[in-house]
C-alpha positions as CSV (number, residue, x, y, z in Angstrom):
1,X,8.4,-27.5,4.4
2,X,7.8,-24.6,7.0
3,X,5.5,-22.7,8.3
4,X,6.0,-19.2,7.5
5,X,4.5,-15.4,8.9
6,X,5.2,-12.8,6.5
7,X,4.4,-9.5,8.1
8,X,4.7,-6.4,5.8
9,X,3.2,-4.2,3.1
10,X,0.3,-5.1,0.6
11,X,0.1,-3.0,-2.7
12,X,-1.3,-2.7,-5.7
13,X,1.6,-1.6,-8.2
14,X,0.5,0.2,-11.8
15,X,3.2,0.6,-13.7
16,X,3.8,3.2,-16.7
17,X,5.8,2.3,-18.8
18,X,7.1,4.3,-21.5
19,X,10.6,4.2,-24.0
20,X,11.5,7.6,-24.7
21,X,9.4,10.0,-22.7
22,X,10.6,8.3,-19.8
23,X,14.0,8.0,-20.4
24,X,16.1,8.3,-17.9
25,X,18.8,10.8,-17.9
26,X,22.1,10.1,-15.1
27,X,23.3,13.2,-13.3
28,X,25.8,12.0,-11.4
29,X,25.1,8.8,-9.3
30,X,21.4,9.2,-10.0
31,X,19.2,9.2,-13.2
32,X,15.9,11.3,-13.3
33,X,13.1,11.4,-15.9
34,X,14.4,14.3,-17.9
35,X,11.8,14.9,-20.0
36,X,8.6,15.0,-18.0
37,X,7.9,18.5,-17.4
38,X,4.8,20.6,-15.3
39,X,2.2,21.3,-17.2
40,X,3.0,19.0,-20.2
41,X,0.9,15.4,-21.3
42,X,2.7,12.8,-22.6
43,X,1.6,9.5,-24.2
44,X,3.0,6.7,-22.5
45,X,3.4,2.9,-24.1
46,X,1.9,0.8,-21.8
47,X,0.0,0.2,-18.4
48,X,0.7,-2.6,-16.6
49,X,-1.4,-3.6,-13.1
50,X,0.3,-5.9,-10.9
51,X,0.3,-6.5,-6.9
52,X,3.6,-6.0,-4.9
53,X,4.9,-4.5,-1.2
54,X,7.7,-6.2,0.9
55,X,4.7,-8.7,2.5
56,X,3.3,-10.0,-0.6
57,X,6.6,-10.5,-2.1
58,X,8.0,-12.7,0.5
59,X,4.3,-14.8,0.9
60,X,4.6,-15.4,-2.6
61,X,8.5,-16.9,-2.8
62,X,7.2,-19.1,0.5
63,X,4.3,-20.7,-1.4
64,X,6.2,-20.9,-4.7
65,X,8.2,-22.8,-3.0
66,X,6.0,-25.5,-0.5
67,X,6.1,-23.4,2.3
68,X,2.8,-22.8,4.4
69,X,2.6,-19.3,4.1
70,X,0.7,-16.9,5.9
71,X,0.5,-13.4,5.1
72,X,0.0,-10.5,7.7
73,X,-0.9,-7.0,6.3
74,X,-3.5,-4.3,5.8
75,X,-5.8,-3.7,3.0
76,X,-9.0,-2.2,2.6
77,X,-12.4,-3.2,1.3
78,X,-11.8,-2.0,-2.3
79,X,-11.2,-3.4,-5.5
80,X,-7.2,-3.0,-5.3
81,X,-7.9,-5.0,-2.1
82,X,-9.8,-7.3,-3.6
83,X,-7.1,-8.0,-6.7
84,X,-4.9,-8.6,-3.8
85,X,-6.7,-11.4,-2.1
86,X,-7.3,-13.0,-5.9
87,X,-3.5,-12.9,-6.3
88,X,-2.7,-14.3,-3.1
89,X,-5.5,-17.5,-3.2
90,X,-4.1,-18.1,-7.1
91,X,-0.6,-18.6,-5.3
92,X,-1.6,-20.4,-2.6
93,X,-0.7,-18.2,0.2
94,X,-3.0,-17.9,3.5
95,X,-4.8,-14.3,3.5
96,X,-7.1,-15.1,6.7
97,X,-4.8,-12.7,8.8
98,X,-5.0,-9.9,6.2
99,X,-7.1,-7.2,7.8
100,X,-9.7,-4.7,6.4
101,X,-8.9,-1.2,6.8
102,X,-11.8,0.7,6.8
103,X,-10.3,4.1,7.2
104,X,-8.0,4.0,4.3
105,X,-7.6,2.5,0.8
106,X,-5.9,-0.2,-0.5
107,X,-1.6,0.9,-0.3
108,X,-0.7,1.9,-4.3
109,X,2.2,2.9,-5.7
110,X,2.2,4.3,-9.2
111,X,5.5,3.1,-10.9
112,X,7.2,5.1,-13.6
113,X,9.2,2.8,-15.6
114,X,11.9,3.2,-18.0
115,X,11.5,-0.1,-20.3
116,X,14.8,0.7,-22.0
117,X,17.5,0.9,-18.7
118,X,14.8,-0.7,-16.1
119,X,15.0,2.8,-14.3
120,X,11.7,3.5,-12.1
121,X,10.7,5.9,-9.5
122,X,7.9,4.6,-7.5
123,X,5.2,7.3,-6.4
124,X,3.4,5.5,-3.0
125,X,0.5,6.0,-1.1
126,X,0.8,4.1,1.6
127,X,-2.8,3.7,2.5
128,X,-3.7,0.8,4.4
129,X,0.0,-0.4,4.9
130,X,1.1,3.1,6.5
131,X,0.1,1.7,10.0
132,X,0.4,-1.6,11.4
133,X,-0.8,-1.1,14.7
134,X,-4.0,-2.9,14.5
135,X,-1.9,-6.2,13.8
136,X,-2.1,-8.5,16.8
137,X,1.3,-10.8,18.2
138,X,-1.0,-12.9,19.7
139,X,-2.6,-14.5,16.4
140,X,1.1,-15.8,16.4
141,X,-0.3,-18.5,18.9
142,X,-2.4,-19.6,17.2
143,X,-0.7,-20.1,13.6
144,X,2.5,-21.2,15.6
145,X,4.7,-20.6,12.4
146,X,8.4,-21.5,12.5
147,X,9.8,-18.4,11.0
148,X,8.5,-14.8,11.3
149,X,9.7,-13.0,8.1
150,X,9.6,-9.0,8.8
151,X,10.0,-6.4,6.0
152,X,9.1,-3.0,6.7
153,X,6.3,-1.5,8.7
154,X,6.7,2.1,8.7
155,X,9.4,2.6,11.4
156,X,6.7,1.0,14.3
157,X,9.3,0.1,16.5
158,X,6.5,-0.7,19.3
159,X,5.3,-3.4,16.7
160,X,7.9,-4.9,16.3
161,X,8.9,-5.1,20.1
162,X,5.6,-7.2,20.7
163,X,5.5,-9.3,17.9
164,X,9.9,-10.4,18.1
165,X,9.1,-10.9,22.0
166,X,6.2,-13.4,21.1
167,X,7.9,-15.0,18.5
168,X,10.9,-16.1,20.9
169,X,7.9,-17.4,23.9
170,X,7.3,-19.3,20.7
171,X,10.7,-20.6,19.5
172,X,9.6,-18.7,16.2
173,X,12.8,-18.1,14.4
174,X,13.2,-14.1,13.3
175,X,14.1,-13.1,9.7
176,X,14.6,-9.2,9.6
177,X,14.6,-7.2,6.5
178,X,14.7,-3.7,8.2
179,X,13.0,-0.7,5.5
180,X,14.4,3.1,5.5
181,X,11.5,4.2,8.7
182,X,13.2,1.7,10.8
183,X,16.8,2.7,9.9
184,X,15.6,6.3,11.3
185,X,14.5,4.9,14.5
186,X,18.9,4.3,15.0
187,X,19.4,3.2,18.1
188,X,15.8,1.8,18.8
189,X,16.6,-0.7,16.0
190,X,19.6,-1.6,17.2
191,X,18.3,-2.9,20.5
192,X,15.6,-5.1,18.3
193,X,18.8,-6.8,16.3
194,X,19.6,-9.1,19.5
195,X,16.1,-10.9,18.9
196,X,16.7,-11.4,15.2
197,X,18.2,-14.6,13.6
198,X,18.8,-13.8,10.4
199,X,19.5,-10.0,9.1
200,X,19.7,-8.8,5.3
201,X,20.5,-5.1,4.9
202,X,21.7,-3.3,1.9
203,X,24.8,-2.0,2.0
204,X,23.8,2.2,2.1
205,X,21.1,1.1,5.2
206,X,23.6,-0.7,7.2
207,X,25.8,2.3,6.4
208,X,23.1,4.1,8.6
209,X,23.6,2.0,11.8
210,X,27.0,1.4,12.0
211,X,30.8,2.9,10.5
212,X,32.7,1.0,7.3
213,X,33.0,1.6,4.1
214,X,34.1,-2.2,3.5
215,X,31.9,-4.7,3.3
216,X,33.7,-6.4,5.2
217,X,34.1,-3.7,8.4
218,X,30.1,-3.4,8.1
219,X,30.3,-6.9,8.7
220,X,32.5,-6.7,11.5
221,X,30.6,-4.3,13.6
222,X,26.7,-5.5,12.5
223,X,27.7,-8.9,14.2
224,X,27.9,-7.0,17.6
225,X,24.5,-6.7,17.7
226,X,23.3,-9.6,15.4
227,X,23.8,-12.8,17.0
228,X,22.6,-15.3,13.8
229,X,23.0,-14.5,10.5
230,X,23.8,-11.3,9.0
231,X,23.7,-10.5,5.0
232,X,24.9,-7.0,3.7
233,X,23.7,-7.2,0.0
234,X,25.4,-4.5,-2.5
235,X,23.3,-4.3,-5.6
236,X,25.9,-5.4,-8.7
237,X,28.6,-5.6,-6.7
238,X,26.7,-8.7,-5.0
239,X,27.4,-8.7,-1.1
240,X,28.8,-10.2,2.0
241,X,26.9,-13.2,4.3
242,X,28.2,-14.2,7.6
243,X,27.0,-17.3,9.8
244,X,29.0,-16.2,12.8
245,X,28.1,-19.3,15.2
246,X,29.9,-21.8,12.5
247,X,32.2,-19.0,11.7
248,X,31.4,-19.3,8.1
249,X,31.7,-16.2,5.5
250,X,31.1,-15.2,2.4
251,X,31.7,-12.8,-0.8
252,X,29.2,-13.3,-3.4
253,X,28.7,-11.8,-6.7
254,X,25.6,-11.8,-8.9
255,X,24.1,-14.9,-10.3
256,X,23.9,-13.9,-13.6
257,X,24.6,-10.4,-15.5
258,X,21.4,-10.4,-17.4
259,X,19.4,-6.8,-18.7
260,X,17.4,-5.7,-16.3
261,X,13.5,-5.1,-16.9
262,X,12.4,-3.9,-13.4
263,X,14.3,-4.0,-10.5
264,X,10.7,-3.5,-7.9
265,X,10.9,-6.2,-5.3
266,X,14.3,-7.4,-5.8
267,X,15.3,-7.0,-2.5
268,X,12.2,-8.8,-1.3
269,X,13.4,-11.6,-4.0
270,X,16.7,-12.1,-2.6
271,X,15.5,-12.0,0.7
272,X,12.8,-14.0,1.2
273,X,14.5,-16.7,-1.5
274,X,17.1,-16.8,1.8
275,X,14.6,-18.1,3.7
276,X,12.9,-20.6,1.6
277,X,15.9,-22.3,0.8
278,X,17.1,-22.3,4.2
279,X,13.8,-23.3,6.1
280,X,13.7,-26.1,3.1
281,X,17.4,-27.7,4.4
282,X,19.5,-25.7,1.9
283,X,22.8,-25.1,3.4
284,X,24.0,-21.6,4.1
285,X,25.9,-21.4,0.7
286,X,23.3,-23.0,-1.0
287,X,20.5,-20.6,0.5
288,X,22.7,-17.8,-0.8
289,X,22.6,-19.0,-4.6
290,X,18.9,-19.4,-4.3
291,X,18.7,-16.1,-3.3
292,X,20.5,-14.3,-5.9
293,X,18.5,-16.3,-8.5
294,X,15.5,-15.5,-6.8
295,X,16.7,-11.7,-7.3
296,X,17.8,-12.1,-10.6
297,X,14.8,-13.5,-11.7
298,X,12.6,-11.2,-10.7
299,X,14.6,-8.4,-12.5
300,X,14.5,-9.8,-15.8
301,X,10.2,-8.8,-16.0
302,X,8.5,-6.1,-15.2
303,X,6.7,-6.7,-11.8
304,X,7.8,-7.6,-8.2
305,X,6.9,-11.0,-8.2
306,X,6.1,-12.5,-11.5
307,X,9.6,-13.6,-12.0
308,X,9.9,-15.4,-8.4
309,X,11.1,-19.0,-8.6
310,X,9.7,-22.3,-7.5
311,X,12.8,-24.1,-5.6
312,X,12.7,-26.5,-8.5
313,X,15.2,-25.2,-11.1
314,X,18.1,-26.4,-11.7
315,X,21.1,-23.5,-10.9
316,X,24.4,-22.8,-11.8
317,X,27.1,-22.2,-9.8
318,X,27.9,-18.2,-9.2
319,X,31.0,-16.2,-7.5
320,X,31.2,-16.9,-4.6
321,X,34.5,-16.9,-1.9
322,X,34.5,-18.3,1.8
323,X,36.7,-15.9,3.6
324,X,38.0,-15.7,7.0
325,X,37.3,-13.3,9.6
């Protein structure tokens, strides 16, 4: 067992969810909801109220699975913000670092889900989770966790800066799962990659930072700046995983091609189910199973974390090559 920061969003997600209104039409690589048009009102099937956002996720797969896990966020004194704190002592995850906004509302995002191809756009106000200023490095001392997981928070470089430095003054390892406002700080982020131990990118984010169109050649030049673990994740395609100190690789598929329900917090999923195998003596290929199943869990309900796994199933194997670099 570890002791585990997550600092990141906290959000309550409502979710409507509809089967023909909002289906999804694909125009060329994307889909949109074809048939919602201004002006109209339509009768969707169903309303579903969950919590979610890249901090909450992550808390959640620590606890699941034994982890001491401590949640650092934003919310406000509201009754989304108060659903949140419910959630998070049901799942046994430590909220006492969870500050009260009192100049915003609890973060929402308003999910529009198609229940028959799991296709979703996510309308967000940010609310409390825009800023993470307020956050303080120095409640680091006293939690003195093992591992600092980062998701996004909203491009604040500065932030992050304070919080990596007093992490390594620490000997807090550094997991880093970098959001789109960091990718447009470029070369700012870049600097911050030297402090992080583990990285997991998707593939069209790391395209951002540096050239490749092969997973492979992303690979190549992200390890110039990571000096741990990188992971370049490519939706169904599955992804690439390097531990460069033991010069071990590898291409992974998906665990399982299953219908997809929801595919919110799935990156969280895969991410944070890194970690928690890891911190809990998984091996590196081992970790990376855990992972996919932690992703391809969640996608199979509706919700970002309902689906997140305990540590104590039993999994299959999945395809997966070591390669050499």
């Amino acid at each position: 067992m570890a002791r585990i920061v997550s600092l990141g969003a906290a959000l309550q997600n409502i979710y409507l969810i509809d089967h023909d209104d909002l289906t999804s039409t694909m125009m060329g690589d994307s889909a949109i909801f074809g048939k919602i048009v201004a002006g109209g009102k339509y009768e969707i099937d169903r309303i579903k109220y969950e919590i979610g956002g890249g901090g909450i996720n992550s808390a959640i797969t620590f606890a699941r699975n034994g982890h001491e896990s401590i949640l650092m966020a934003n919310i406000a004194r509201d009754e989304a913000g108060d659903t949140v704190i419910s959630a998070l002592d049901r799942e046994g995850v430590d909220s006492s670092y969870v500050n009260n906004s009192v100049f915003r509302t609890t973060g929402t995002s308003v999910i529009l889900l198609d229940s028959n191809r799991g296709e979703r756009t996510i309308l967000t106000y940010p609310g409390a989770s825009k800023k993470f200023d307020n956050l303080k490095e120095d409640d680091l001392e006293l939690i003195q966790p093992d591992w600092l997981h980062v998701t996004s928070v909203g491009g604040d470089i500065e932030l992050l800066q304070r919080f990596f430095k007093k992490a390594h003054e620490l000997g807090t390892k550094i997991m880093f799962n970098p959001g789109i406002k960091e990718f447009e700080r470029g070369s700012e982020l870049i600097v911050l990659l030297s402090e992080v131990d583990v990285l997991i990118v998707n593939k069209a984010e790391a395209s951002l930072l540096v050239p490749g169109t092969l997973l492979t050649e992303i690979m190549y030049h992200l390890e110039n700046y990571v000096p741990g673990i990188v992971i370049v994740t490519d939706g169904v395609m599955g992804g690439i995983a390097g531990k460069h100190s033991e010069k071990e690789y590898y291409r992974f598929g998906i665990y399982e091609d299953v219908k997809v329900q929801d595919v919110t917090g799935a990156g969280s999923a895969f991410s944070s189910g890194f970690l928690a195998a890891y911190a809990n003596g998984k091996n590196f290929h081992d970790s990376l199973v855990f992972a996919s199943a932690n992703a391809t869990s969640v996608v199979k309900s509706v919700g970002a974390n309902g689906g997140i796994l305990t540590g104590n199933e039993d999994l299959h194997m999945m395809p997966m090559q070591k390669l050499t670099f």
